[in-house]
RODO-2510 file (C-alpha; in nm, 4 decimals, decimal comma):
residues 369
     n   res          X          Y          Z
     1     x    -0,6476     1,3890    -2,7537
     2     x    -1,0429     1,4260    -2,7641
     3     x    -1,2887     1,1313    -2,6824
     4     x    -1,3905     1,1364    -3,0345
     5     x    -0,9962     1,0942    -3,1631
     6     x    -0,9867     0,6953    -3,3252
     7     x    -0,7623     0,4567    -3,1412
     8     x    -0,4174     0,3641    -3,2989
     9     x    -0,3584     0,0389    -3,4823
    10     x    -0,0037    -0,1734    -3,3610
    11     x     0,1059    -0,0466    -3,6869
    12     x     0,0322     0,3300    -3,5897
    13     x     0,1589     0,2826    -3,2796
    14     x     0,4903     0,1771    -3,4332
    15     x     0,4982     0,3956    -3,6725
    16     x     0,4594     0,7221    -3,4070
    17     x     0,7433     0,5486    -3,1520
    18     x     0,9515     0,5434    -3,4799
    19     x     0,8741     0,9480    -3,5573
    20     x     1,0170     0,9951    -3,2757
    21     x     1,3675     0,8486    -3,3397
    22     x     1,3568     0,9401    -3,6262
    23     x     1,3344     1,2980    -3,5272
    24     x     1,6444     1,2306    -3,3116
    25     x     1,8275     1,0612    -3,6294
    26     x     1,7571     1,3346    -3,8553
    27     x     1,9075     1,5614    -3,6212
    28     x     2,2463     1,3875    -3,5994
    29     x     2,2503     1,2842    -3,9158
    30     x     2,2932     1,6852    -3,9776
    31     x     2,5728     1,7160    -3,6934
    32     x     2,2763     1,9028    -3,4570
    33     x     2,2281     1,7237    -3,0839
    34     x     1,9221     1,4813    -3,1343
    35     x     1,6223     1,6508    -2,9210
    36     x     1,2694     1,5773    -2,8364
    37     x     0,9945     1,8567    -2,7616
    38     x     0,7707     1,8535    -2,5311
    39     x     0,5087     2,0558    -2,3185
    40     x     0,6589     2,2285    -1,9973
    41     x     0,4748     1,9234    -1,7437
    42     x     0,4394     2,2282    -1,4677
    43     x     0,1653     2,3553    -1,2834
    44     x     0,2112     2,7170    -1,4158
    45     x     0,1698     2,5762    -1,7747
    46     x    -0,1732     2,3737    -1,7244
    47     x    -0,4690     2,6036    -1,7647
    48     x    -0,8356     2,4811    -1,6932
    49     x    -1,0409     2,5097    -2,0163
    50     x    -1,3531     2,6713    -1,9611
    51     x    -1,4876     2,5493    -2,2763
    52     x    -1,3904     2,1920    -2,2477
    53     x    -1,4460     2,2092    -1,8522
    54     x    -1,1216     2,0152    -1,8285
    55     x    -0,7592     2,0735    -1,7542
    56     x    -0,5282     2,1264    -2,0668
    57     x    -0,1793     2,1810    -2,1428
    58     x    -0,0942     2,5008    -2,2335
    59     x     0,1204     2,6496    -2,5228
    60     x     0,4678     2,6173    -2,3229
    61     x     0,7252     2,3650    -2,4407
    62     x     1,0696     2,2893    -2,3394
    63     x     1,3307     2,0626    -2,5363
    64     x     1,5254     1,8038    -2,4224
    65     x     1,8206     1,7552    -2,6109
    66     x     2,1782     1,6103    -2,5683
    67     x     2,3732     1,9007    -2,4844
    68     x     2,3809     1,8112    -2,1013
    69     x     2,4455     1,4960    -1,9343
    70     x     2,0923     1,4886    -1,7914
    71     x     1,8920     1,5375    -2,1073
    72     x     2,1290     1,3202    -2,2653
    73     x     2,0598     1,0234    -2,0893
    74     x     1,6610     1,0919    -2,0833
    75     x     1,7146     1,0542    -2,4453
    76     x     1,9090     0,7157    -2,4205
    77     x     1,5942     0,5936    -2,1998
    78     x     1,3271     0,7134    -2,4488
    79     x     1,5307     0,5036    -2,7257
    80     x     1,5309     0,2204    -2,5382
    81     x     1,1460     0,2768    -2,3660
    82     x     1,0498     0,2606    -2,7487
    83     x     1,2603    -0,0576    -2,8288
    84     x     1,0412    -0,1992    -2,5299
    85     x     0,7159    -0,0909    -2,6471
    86     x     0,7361    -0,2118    -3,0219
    87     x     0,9104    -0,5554    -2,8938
    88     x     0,6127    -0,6105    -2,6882
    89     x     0,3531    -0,4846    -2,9271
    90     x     0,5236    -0,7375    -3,1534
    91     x     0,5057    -1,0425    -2,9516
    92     x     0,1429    -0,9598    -2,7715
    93     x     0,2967    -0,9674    -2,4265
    94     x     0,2032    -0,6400    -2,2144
    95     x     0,3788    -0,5375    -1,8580
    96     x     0,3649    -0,3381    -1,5695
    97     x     0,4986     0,0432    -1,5357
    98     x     0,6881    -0,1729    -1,2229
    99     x     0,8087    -0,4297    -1,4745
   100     x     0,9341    -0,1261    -1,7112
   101     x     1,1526    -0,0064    -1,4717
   102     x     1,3240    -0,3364    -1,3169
   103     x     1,3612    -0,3974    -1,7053
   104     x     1,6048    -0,0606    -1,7350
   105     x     1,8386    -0,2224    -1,4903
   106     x     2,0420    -0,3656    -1,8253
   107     x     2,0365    -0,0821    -2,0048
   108     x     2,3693     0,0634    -1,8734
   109     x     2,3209     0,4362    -1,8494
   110     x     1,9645     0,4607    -1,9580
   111     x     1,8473     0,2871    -1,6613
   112     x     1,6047     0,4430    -1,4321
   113     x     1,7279     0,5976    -1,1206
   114     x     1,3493     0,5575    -0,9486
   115     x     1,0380     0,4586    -1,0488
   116     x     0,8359     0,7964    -1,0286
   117     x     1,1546     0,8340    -1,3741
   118     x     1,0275     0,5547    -1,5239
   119     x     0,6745     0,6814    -1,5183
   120     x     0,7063     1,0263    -1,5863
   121     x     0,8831     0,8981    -1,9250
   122     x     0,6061     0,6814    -2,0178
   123     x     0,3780     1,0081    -2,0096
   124     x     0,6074     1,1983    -2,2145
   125     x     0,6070     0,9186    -2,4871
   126     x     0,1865     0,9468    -2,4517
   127     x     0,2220     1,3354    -2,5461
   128     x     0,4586     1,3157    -2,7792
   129     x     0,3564     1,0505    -2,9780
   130     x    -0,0501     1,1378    -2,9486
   131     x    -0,1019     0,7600    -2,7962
   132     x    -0,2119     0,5681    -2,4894
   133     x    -0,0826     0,3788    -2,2464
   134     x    -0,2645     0,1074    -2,2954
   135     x    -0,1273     0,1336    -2,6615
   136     x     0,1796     0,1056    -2,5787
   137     x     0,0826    -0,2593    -2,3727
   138     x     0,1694    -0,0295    -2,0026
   139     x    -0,0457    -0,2066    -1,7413
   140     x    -0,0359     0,0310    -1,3555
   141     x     0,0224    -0,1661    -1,0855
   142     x    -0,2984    -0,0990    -0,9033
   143     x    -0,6545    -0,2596    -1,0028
   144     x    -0,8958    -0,0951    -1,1762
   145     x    -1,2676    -0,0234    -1,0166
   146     x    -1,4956    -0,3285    -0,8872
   147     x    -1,8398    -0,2642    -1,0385
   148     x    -2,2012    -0,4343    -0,9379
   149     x    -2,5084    -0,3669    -1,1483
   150     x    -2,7438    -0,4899    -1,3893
   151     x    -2,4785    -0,4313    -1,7223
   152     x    -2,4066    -0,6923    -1,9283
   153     x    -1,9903    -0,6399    -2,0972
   154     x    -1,8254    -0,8637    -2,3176
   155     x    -1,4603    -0,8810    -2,1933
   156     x    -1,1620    -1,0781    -2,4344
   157     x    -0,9651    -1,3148    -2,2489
   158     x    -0,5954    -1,3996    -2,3003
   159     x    -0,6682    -1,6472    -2,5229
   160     x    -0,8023    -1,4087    -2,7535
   161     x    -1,2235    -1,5101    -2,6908
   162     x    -1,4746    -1,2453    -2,5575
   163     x    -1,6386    -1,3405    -2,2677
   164     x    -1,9861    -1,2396    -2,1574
   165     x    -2,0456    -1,0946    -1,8003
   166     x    -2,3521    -0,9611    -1,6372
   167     x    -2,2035    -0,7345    -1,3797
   168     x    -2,4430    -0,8655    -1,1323
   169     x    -2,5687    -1,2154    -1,1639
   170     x    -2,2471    -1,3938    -1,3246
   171     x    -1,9444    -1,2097    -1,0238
   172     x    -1,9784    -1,2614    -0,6951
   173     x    -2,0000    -1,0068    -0,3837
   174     x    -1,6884    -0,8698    -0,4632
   175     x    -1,8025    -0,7527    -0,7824
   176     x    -1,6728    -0,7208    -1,1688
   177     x    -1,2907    -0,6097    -1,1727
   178     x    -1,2527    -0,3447    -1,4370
   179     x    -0,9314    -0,4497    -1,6453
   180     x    -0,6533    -0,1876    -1,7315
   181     x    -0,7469    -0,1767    -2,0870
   182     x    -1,1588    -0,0873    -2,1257
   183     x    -1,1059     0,0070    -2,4757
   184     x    -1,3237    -0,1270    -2,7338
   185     x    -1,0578    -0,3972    -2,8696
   186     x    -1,0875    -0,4975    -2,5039
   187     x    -1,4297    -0,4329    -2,3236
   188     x    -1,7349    -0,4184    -2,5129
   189     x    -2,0414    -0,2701    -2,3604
   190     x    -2,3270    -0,5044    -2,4667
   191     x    -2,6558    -0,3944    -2,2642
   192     x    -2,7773    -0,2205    -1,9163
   193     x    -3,0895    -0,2135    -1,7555
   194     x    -2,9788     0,0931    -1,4872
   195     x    -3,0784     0,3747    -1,4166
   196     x    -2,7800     0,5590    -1,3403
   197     x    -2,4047     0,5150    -1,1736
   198     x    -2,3064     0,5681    -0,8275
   199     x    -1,9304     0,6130    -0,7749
   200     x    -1,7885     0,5041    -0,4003
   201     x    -1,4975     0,6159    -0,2429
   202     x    -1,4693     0,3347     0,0318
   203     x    -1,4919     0,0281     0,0349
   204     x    -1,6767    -0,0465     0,3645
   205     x    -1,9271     0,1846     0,1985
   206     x    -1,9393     0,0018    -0,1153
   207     x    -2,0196    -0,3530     0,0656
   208     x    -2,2392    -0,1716     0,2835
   209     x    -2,4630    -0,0891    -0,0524
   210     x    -2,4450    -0,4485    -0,2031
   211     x    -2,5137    -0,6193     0,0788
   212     x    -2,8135    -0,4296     0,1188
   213     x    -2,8973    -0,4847    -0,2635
   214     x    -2,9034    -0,1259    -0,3610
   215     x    -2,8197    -0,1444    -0,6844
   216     x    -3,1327    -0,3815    -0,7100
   217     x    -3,3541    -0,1678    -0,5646
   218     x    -3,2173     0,1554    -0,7023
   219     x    -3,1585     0,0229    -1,0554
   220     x    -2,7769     0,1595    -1,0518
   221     x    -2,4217     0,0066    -1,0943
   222     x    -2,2086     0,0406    -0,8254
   223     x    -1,8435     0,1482    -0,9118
   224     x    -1,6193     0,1229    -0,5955
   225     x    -1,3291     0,4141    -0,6728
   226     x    -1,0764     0,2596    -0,4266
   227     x    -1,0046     0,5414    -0,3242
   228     x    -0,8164     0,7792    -0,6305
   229     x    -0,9185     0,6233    -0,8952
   230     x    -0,6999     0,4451    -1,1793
   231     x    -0,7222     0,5948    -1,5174
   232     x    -0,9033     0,2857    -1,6406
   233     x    -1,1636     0,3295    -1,3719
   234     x    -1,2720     0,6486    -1,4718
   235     x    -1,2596     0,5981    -1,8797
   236     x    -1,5061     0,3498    -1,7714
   237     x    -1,7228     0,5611    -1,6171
   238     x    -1,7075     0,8411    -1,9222
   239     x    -1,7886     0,5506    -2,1403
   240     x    -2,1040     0,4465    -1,9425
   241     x    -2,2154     0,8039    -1,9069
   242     x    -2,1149     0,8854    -2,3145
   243     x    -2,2545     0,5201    -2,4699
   244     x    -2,5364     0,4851    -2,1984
   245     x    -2,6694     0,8517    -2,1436
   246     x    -2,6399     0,7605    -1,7561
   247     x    -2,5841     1,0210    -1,5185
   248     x    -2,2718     0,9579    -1,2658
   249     x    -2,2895     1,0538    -0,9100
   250     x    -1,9904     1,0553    -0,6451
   251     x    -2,0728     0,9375    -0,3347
   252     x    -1,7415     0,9779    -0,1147
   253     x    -1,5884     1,1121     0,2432
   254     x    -1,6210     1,4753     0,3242
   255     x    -1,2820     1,5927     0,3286
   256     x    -1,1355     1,8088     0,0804
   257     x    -0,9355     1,5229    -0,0250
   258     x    -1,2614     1,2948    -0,1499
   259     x    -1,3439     1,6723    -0,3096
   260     x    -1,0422     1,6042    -0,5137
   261     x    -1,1221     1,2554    -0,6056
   262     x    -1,4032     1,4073    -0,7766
   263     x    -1,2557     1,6825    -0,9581
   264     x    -1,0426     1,4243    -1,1001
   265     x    -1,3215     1,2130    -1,2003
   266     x    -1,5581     1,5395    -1,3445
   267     x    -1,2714     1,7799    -1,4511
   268     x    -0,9393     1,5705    -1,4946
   269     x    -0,6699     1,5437    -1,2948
   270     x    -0,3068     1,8095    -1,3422
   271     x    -0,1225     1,5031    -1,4039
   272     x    -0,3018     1,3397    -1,6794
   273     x    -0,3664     1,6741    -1,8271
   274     x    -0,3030     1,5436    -2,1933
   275     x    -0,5920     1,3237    -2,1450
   276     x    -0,8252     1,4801    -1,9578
   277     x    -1,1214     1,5217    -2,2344
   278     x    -1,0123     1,1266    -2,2742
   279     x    -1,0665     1,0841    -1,9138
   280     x    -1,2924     1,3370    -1,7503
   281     x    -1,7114     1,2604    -1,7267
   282     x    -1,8072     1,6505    -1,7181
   283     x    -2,1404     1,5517    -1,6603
   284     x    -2,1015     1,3730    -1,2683
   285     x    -2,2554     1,4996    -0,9920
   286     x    -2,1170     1,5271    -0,6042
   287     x    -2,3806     1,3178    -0,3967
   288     x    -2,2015     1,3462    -0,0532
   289     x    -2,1120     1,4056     0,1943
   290     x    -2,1359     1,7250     0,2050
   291     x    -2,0787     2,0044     0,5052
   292     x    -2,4546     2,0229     0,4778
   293     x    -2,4975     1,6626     0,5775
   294     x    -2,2690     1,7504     0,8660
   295     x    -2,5133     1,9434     1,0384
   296     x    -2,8484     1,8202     0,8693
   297     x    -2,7695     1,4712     0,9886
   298     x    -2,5565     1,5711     1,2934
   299     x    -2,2879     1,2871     1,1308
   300     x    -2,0473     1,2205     1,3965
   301     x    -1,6688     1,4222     1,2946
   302     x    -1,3632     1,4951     1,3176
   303     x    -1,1583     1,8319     1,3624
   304     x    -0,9990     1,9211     1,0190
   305     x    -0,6161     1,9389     1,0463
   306     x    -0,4027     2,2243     0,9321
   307     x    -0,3176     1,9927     0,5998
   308     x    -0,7087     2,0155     0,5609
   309     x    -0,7696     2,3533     0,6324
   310     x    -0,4640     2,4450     0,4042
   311     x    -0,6499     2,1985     0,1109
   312     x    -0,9736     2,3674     0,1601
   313     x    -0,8169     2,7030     0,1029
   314     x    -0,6309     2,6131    -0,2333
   315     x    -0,9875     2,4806    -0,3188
   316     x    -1,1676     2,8161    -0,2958
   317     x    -0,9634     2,9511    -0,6009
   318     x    -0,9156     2,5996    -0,7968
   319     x    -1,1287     2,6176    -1,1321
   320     x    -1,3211     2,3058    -1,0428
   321     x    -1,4086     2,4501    -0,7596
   322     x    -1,4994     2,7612    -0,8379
   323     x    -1,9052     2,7103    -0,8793
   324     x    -2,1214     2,8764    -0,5754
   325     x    -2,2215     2,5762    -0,4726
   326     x    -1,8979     2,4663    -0,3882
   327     x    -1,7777     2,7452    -0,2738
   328     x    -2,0603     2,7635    -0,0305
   329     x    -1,9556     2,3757     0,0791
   330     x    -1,6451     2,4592     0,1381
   331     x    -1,6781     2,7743     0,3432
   332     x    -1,9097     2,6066     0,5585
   333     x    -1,6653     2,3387     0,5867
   334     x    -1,4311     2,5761     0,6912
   335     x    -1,6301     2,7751     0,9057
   336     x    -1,7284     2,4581     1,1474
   337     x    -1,4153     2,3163     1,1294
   338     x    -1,5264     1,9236     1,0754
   339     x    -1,4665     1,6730     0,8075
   340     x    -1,6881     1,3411     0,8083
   341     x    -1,6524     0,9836     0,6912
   342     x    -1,8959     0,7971     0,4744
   343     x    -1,9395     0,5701     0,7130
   344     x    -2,0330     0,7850     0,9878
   345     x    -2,4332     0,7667     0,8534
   346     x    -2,3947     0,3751     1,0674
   347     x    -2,4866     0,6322     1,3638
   348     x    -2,8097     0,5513     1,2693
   349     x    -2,8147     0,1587     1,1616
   350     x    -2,7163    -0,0388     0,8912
   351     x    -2,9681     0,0307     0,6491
   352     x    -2,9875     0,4195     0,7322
   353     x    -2,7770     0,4945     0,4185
   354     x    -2,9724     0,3100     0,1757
   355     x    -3,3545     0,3167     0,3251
   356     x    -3,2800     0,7334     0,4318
   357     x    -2,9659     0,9058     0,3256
   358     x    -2,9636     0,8095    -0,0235
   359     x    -3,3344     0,7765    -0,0975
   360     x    -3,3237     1,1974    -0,0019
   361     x    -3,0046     1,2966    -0,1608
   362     x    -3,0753     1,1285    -0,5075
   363     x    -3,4518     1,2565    -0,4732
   364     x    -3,2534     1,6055    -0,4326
   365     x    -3,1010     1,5930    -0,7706
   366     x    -3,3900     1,4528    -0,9772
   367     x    -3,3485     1,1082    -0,9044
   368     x    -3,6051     0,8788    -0,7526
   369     x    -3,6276     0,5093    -0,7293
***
């Protein structure tokens, strides 16, 4: 599914759930085991398109059918998943992947056996069916980003009115929480008077940057990640850098896990492979930290632990990875053996990070306040 692709109407939405029991139907209806077919969800079948800059599914597929217990009964579930969906759809009530799969408890042998089932279902149903989660009324259990900055959205309530919010004057210090849904029936983006977006891992780092009114002063909006970020967290951020033209910089730990929170914001992430070009802003920029700011700031550190070391090296020969930049980054990383928090730059005071650090890193890359 490409950025460009339209969004599905309820009645599409149906209408694709349907296709799919239908294919089942058809099936029996002919004496053959119903079946669905979908994508082999593996590693070895998710390729990383050069072209697209994203992670894709390749041309493997593997079908499900009822000619084993198993499959059998992953069928029964994706009947009554798509029951679920259409009678919420219906009556304009939404729930949680959480709710979903307390819900399966009365559905005799279709219920889930965990939740990690429940979930992995809901994806299938996305791929099959060439729809969202969010069209299918699927709300995660974790919140979305918190965003500060000079952007005015208009958000539509439960009641069904759209609500104007400047993301800096009308929330408080805790910011504007992104909703699950930042679709256009949902979140409209009304004006911005920013220069660009600054992506935060932490959030000590994040209240660090308001309180010292740095998106004032820098003319940015601040989107704290919380750490991975939810899906609706970064289609916000492609829609600010696709709508607005702004450039997005990631400003996390150095670690080689923060290194993957922002392949999975530039490049897409394995798991949401079907979505990535939905997802992925192939235009952001790592800010820091960096290996370099290791040693050019003499940041205090850690030693990096065999899980790190053992990250770093699947790193060197992951696609995202694979510029000389990076690769440079993370052999140095390697080579002094040290990983470094954000919030190490306090070495220096309070306001080091936003009167020094940032000031020279965003200078670095073109951007000056």
């Amino acid at each position: 599914m490409s950025d460009a692709a339209p969004r599905r109407s309820k009645e599409q939405v149906v209408d694709a759930l349907h296709d799919v029991a239908a294919e089942m139907h058809n099936r029996m209806q002919r004496g053959d085991p119903p079946r669905m077919t979908l994508p082999v969800r593996s590693k070895s079948n998710i390729t990383f398109d050069n072209r697209l800059g994203v992670f894709k599914y390749g041309k493997k597929k593997t079908v499900r059918d009822a000619t084993s217990l198993g499959s059998a009964r992953q069928l029964l579930r994706t009947l009554h998943i798509t029951e679920f969906i259409e009678e919420m759809i219906d009556s304009g009530k939404s729930s949680t992947l959480r709710e979903m799969y307390y819900i399966s408890e009365g559905w005799g042998h279709g219920k889930f056996g965990s939740q990690n089932e429940s979930n992995n279902l809901a994806e299938d149903l996305e791929i099959v069916t060439k729809c969202l989660r969010e069209d299918f009324k699927l709300r995660p259990e974790e919140d979305g980003a918190r965003i500060i900055g000079n952007i005015t959205v208009e958000e539509m309530n439960r009641r069904g009115d759209w609500m104007r919010i400047n993301c800096r004057d009308d929330v408080g210090d805790s910011g504007y929480g992104v909703p699950y849904n930042v679709e256009k029936e949902k979140l409209r983006f009304i004006e911005e008077d920013i220069d660009f977006v600054m992506a935060i891992e932490t959030g000590g780092m994040f209240d660090r940057l308001v309180e010292n009114g740095f998106d004032e002063e820098s003319r940015c909006a601040l989107v704290h990640l919380k750490g991975q970020p939810a899906r609706s967290t970064r289609r916000i951020m492609k829609r600010m850098s696709d709508e607005w033209k702004k450039p997005v910089v990631v400003f996390a730990d150095c670690d080689p896990w923060s290194f993957r929170i922002f392949a999975s914001i530039a490049y897409g992430a394995i798991k949401t492979a079907h979505i990535s070009e939905y997802l992925a802003t192939k235009e952001a920029t790592y800010l820091g930290i960096t290996a370099d700011d290791i040693l050019a700031y003499d940041l205090p550190s850690d030693d990096l632990t065999k899980q790190d070391l053992n990250a770093l090296t699947a790193e060197l020969s992951d696609p995202r990875f694979s510029t000389g930049w990076w690769q440079e980054q993370i052999q140095l990383m390697q080579e002094i053996g040290k990983k470094a928090e954000q919030q190490s730059l306090a070495k220096y005071g309070l306001d080091f990070v936003t009167d020094t650090y940032l000031p020279e890193k965003l200078g670095a890359l073109g951007i000056t306040y």
